[in-house]
Biopython code that builds the backbone (N, CA, C, O; Angstrom):
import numpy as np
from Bio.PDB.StructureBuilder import StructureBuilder

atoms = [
    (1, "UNK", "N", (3.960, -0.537, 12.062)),
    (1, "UNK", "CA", (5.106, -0.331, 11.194)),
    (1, "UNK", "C", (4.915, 0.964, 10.413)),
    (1, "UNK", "O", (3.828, 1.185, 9.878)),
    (2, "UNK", "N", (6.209, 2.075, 10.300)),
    (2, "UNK", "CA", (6.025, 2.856, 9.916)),
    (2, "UNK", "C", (5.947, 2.592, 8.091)),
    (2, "UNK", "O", (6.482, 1.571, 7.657)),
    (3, "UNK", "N", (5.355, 3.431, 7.242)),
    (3, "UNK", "CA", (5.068, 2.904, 5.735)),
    (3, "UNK", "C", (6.125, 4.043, 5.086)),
    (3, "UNK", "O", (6.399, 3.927, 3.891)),
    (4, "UNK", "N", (6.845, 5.370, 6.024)),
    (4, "UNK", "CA", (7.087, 6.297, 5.601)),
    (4, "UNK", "C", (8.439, 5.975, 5.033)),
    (4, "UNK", "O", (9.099, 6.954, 4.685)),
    (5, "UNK", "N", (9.072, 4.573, 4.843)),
    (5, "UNK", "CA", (10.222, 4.439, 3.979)),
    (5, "UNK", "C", (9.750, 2.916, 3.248)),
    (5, "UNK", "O", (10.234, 1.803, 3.457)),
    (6, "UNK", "N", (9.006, 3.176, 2.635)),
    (6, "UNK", "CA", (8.179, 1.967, 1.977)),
    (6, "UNK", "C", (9.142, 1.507, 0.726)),
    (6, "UNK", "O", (9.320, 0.335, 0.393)),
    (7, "UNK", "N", (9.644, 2.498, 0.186)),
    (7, "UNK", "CA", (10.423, 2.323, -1.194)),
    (7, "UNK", "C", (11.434, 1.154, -0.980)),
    (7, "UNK", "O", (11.674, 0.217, -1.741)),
    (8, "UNK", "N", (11.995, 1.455, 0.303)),
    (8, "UNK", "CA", (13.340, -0.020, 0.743)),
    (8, "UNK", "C", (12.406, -1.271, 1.232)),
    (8, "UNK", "O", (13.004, -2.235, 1.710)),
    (9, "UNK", "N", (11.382, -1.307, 1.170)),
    (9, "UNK", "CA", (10.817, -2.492, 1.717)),
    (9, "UNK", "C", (10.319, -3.559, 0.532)),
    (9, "UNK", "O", (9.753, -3.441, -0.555)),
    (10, "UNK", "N", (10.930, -4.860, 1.475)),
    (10, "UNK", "CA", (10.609, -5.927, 0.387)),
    (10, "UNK", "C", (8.789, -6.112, -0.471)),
    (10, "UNK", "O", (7.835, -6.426, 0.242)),
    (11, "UNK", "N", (8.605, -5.869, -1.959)),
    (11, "UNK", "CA", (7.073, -5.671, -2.045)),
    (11, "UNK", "C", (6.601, -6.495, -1.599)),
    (11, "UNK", "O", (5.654, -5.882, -1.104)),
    (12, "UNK", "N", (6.409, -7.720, -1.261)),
    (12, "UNK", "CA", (5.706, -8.974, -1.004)),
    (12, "UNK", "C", (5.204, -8.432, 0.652)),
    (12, "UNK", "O", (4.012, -8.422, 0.961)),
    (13, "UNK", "N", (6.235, -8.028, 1.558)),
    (13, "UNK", "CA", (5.906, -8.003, 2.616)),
    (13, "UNK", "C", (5.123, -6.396, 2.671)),
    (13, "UNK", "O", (4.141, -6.330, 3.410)),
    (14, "UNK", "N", (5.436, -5.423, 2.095)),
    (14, "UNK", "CA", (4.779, -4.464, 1.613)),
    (14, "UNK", "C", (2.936, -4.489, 1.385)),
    (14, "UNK", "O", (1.976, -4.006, 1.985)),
    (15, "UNK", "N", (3.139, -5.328, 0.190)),
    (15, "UNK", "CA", (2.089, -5.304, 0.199)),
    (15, "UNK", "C", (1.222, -6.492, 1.055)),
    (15, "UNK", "O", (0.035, -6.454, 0.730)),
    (16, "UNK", "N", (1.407, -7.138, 1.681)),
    (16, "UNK", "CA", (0.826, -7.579, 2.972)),
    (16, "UNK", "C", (0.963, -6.579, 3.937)),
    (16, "UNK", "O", (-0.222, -6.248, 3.956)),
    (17, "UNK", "N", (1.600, -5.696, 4.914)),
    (17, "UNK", "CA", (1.636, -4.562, 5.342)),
    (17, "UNK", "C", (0.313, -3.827, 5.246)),
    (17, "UNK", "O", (-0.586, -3.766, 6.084)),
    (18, "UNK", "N", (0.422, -3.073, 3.577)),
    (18, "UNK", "CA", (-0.706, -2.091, 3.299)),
    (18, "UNK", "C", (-1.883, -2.586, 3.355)),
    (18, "UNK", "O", (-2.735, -1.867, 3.877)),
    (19, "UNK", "N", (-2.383, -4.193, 2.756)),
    (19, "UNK", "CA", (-3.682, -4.711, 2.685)),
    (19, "UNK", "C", (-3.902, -4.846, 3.983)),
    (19, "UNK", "O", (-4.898, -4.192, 4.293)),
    (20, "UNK", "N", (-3.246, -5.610, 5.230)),
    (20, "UNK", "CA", (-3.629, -5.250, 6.578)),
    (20, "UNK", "C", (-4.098, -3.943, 7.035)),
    (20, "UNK", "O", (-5.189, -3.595, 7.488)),
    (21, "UNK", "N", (-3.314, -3.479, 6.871)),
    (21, "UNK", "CA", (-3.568, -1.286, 7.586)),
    (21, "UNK", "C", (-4.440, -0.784, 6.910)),
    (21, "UNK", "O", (-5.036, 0.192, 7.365)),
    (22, "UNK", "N", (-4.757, -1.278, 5.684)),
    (22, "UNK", "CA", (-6.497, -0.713, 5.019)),
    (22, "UNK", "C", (-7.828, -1.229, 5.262)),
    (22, "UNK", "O", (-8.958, -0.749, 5.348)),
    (23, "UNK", "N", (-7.150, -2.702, 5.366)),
    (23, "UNK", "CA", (-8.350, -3.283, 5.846)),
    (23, "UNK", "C", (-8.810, -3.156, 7.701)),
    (23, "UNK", "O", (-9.996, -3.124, 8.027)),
    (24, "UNK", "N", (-7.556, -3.090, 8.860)),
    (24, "UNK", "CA", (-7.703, -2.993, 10.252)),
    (24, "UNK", "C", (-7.723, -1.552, 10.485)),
    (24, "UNK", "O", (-7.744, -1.305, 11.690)),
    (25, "UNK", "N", (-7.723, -0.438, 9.678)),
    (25, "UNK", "CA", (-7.065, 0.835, 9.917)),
    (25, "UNK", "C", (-7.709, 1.908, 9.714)),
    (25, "UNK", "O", (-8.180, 2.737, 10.493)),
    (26, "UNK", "N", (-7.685, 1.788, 7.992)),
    (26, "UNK", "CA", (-7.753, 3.043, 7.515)),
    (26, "UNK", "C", (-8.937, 2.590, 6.263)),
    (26, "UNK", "O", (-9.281, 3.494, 5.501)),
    (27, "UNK", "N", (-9.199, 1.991, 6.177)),
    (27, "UNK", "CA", (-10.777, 1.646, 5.113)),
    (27, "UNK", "C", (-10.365, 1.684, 3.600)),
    (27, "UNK", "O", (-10.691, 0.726, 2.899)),
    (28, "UNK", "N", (-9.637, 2.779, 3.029)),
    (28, "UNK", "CA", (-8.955, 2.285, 1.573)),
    (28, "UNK", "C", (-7.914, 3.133, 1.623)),
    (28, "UNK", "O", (-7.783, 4.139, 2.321)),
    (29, "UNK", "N", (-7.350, 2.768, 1.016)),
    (29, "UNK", "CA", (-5.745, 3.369, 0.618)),
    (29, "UNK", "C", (-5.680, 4.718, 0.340)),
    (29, "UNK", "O", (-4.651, 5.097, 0.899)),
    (30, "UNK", "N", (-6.401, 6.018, -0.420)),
    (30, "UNK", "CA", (-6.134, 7.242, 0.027)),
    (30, "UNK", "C", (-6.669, 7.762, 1.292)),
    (30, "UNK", "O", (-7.096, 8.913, 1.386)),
    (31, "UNK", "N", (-6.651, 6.944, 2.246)),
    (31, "UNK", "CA", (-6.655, 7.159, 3.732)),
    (31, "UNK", "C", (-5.762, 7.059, 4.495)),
    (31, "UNK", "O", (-5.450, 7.727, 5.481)),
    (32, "UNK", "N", (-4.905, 5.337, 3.560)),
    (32, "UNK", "CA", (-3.477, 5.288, 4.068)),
    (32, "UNK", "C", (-2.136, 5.820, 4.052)),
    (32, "UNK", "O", (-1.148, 5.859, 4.784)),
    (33, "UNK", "N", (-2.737, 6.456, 2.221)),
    (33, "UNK", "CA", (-1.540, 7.140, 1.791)),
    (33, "UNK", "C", (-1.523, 9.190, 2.445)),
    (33, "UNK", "O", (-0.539, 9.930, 2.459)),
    (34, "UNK", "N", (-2.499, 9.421, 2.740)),
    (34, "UNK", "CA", (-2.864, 10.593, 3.300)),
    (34, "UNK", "C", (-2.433, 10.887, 5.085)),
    (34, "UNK", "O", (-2.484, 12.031, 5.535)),
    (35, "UNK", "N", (-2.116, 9.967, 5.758)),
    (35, "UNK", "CA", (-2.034, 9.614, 6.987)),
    (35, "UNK", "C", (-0.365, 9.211, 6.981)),
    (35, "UNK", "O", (0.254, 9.578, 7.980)),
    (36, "UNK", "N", (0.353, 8.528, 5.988)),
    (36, "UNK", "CA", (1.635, 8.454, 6.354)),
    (36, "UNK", "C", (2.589, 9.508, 5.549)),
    (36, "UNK", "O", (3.816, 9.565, 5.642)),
    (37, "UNK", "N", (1.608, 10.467, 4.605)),
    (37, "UNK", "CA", (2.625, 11.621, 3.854)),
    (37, "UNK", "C", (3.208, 10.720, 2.589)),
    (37, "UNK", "O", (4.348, 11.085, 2.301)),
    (38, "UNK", "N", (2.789, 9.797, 1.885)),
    (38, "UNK", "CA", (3.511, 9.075, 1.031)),
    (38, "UNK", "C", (2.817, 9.314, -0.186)),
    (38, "UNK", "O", (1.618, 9.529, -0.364)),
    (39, "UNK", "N", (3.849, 9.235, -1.080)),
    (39, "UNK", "CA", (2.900, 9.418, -2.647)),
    (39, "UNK", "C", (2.156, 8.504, -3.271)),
    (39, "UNK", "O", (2.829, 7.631, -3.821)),
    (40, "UNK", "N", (0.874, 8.392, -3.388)),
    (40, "UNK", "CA", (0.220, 6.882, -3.961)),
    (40, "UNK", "C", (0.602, 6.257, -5.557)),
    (40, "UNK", "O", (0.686, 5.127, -6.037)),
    (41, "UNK", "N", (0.703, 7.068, -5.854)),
    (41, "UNK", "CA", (1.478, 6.879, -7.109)),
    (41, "UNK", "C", (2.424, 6.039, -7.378)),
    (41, "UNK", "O", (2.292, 5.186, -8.256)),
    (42, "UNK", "N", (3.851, 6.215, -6.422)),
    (42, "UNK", "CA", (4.869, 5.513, -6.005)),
    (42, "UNK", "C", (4.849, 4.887, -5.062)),
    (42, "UNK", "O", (5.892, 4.540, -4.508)),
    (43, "UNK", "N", (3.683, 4.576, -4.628)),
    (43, "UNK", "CA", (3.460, 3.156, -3.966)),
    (43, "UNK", "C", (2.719, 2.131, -4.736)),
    (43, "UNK", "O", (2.892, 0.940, -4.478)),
    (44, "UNK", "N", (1.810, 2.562, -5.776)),
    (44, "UNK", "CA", (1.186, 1.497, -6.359)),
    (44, "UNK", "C", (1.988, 1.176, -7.662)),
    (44, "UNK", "O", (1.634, 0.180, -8.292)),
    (45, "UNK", "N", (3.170, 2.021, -8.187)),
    (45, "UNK", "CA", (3.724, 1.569, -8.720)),
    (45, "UNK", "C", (4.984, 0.758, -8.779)),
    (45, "UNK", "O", (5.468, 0.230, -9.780)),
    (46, "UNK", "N", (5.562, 0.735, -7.212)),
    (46, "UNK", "CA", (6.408, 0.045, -6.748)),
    (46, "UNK", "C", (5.557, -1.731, -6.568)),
    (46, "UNK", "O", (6.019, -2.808, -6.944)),
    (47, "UNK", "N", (4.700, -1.556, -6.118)),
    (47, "UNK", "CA", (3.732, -3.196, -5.848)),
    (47, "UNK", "C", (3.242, -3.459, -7.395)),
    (47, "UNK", "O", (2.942, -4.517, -7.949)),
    (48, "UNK", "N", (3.267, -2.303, -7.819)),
    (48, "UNK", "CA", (2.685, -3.062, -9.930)),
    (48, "UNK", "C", (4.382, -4.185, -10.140)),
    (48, "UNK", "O", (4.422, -5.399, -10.342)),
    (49, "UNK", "N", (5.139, -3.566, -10.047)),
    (49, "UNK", "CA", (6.833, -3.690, -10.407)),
    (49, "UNK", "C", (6.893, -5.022, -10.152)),
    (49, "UNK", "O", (7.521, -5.865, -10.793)),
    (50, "UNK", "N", (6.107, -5.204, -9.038)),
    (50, "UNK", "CA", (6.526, -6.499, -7.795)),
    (50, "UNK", "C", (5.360, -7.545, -8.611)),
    (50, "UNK", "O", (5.488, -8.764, -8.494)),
    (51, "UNK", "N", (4.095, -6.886, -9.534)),
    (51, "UNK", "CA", (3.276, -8.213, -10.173)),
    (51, "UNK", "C", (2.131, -7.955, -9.335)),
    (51, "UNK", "O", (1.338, -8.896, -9.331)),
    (52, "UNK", "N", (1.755, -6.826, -8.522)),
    (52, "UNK", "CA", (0.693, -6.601, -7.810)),
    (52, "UNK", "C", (-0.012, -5.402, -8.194)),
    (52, "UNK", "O", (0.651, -4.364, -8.224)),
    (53, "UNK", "N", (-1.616, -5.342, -8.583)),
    (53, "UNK", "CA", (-2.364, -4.500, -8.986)),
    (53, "UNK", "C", (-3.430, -4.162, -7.618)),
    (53, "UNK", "O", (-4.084, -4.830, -6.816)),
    (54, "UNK", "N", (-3.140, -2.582, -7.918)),
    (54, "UNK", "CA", (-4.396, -2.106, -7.026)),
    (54, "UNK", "C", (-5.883, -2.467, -7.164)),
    (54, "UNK", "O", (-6.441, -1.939, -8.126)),
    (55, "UNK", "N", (-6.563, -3.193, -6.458)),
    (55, "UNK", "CA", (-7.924, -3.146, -6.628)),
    (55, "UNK", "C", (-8.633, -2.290, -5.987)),
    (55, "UNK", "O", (-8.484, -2.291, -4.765)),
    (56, "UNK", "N", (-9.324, -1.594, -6.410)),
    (56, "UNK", "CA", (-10.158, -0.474, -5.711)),
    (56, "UNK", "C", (-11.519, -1.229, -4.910)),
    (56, "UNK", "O", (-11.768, -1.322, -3.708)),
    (57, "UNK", "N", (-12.155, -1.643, -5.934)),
    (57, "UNK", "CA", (-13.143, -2.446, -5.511)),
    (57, "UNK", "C", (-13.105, -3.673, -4.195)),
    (57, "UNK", "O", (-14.028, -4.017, -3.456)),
    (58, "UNK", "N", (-12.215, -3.973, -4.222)),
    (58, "UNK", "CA", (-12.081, -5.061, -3.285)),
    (58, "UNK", "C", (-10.958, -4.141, -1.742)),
    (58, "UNK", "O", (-10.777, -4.627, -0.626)),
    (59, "UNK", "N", (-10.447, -2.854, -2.228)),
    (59, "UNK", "CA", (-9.648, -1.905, -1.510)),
    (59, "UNK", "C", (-8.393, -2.799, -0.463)),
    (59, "UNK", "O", (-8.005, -2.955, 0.695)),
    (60, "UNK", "N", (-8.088, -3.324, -2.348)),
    (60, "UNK", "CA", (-6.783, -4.430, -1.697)),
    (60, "UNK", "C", (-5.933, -4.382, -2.934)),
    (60, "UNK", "O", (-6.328, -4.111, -4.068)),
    (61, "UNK", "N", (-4.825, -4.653, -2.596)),
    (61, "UNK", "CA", (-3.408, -5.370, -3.566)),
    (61, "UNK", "C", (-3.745, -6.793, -3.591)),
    (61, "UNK", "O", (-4.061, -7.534, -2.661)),
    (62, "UNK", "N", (-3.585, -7.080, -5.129)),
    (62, "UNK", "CA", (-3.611, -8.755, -5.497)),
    (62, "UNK", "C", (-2.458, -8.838, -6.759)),
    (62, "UNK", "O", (-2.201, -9.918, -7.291)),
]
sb = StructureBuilder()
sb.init_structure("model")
sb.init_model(0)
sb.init_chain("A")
sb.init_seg("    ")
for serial, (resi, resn, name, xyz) in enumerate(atoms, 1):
    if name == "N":
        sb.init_residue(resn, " ", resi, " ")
    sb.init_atom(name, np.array(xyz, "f"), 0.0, 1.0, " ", f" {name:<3s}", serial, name[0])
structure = sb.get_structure()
């Protein structure tokens, strides 16, 4: 699935999406966000919106 129109996507399924593709993919998220051209910024603040915080440490959304 492409992530490059992430903004229209429902967060719930979003962020199931990204925690898959970091964890099968790309190892942590400025790998993911570097690879689809997307701003990390406005992706982790679209999944905050939704009640979901970046964990670095665990290199997952919860």
């Amino acid at each position: 699935m492409d992530l490059k129109k992430f903004e229209t996507m429902d967060p719930v399924m979003l962020m199931s999406i990204v925690n898959m593709k970091i964890r099968d993919e790309f190892g942590d998220l400025e790998a993911l966000v570097r690879f689809y051209e997307i701003d990390q910024a406005v992706l982790i603040a679209k999944l905050a919106a939704a009640g979901f915080d970046y964990l670095p440490e665990a290199k997952q959304f919860r």
